[in-house]
C-alpha positions, 0 to 999 in steps of 0.5 A: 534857795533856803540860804538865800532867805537867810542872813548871811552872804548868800541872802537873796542870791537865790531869789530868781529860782524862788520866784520860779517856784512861786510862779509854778505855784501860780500855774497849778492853782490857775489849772486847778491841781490839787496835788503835786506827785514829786519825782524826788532825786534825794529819796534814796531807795536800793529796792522797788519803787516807793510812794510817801502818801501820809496823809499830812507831813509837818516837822523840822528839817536838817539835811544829811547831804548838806546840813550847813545848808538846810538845817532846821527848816519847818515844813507843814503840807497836806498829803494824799493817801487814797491817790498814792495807793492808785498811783501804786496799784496802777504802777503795779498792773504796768509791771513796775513794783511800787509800795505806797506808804500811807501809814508811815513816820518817813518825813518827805526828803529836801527834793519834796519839802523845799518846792512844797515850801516856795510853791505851796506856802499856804499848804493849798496843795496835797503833795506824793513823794516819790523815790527816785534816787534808785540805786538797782532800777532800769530807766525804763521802768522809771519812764513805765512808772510815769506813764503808768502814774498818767494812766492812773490820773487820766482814768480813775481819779477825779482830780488834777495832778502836777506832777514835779521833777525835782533833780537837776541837769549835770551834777557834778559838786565841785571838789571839796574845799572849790564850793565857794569858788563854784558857788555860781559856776558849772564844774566844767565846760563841757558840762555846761555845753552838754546841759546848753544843748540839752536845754535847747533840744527840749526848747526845741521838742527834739525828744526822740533824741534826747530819750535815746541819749538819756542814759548816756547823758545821765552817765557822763553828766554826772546826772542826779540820781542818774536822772531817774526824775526826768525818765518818770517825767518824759514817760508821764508826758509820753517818752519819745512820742512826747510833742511838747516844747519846754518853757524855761521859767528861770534860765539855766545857773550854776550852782555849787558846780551843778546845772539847775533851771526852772523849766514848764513842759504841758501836757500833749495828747498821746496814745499808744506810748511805748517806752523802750528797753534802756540802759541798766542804771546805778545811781549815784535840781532842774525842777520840772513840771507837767499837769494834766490839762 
């Protein structure tokens, strides 16, 4: 998306999955959100659960992964501190160890800043990253930490919060020296039959489903950061028991071989959620998004 902005060849090629954000943008001002938890697949973590809460991040960014693709890139956003100590204590109490950084030079990663920069422009909103490029943690305790997360937001905090998954459906880059021939395509199409009907069981509220199939679809769909986003994400919304059907706000494109959309899940009341033992994972940008109604 950022090369899309630039001069160059892939100048406005992107520009469908900008306007997505925008319009999520959009959405969170008319429900009030005042700040975005980003669920962020390039924060890479080998212990615990981490929360980037500083109160206010600004600087330049080049990407390690991609550095010819995001280099240089200003970013500028409020942060929100005395949440992301909440979000931590409450993850803590539900048995998930989590640390929140609030006095910290870690800048946000590209899964955090590049979001902030089509949906919050004009810094309306405060942004929370989140670790989850988890390299040693069970799924489970990722769904735990997001259900945990809308305990914290639902009962102590005076406020309304979005809270973003920002990862992608199969993410399997396309073989060294193929990037430019998969610029717009899927590796495979096994793969993009697998993302296809995945898309069609959230469109569809089949959850149960789909949470029972995750971690082998985060398996075999070279899912990425093992999509521990997307299990913070369904337990914020409620795992399984989760009754909400997505709406797809940019439909599914490839990219660079990988699988990507732009999706809206709202909020739907559950109690009682129980969020079942999983698989172990080992870690290796569909952006997601819920709000507390």
């Amino acid at each position: 998306m950022y090369l899309s902005e630039l001069d160059g060849p892939r100048k406005g090629s992107r520009q469908d999955a900008i306007d997505g954000h925008i319009e999520i943008g959009r959405r969170c001002r008319a429900l009030g959100v005042d700040t975005i938890v980003v669920f962020d697949t390039h924060w890479l973590v080998n212990a615990n659960y981490h929360l980037n809460c500083a109160p206010h991040f600004k600087g330049n960014y080049t990407s390690n992964e991609l550095p010819h693709f995001i280099a240089n890139m200003p970013f500028e956003c409020p942060g929100n501190p005395a949440l992301g100590k909440l979000l931590a204590q409450t993850c803590n109490a539900f048995g998930v160890e989590t640390l929140a950084h609030h006095a910290t030079t870690l800048d946000p990663e590209y899964g955090t800043l590049v979001p902030m920069r089509y949906m919050n422009p004009d810094q309306h909103f405060k942004a929370i990253s989140v670790s989850a490029l988890c390299t040693v943690h069970y799924l489970n305790d990722s769904a735990r930490l997001g259900w945990a997360m809308r305990q914290a937001v639902e009962k102590h905090y005076d406020g309304t919060v979005a809270f973003l998954a920002s990862g992608s459906l199969s993410h399997r880059f396309a073989q060294n020296g193929l990037a430019p021939e998969y610029g717009f395509k899927i590796w495979s199409p096994f793969l993009e039959q697998l993302d296809r009907r995945v898309i069609e069981m959230w469109e569809t509220a089949q959850w149960k489903d789909f949470c029972a199939m995750l971690p082998e679809y985060a398996s075999k769909g070279h899912g990425e950061g093992f999509m521990h986003d997307t299990a913070m994400m369904l337990g914020a919304l409620g795992w399984s028991e989760y009754q909400g059907k997505a709406e797809i706000i940019t439909p599914y494109f490839g990219a660079s071989g990988t699988g990507q959309l732009n999706a809206v899940f709202p909020v739907t009341e559950v109690h009682g959620t129980h969020i079942p033992a999983a698989q172990a994972s080992t870690a290796d940008g569909y952006t997601s998004v819920s709000t507390r109604l």
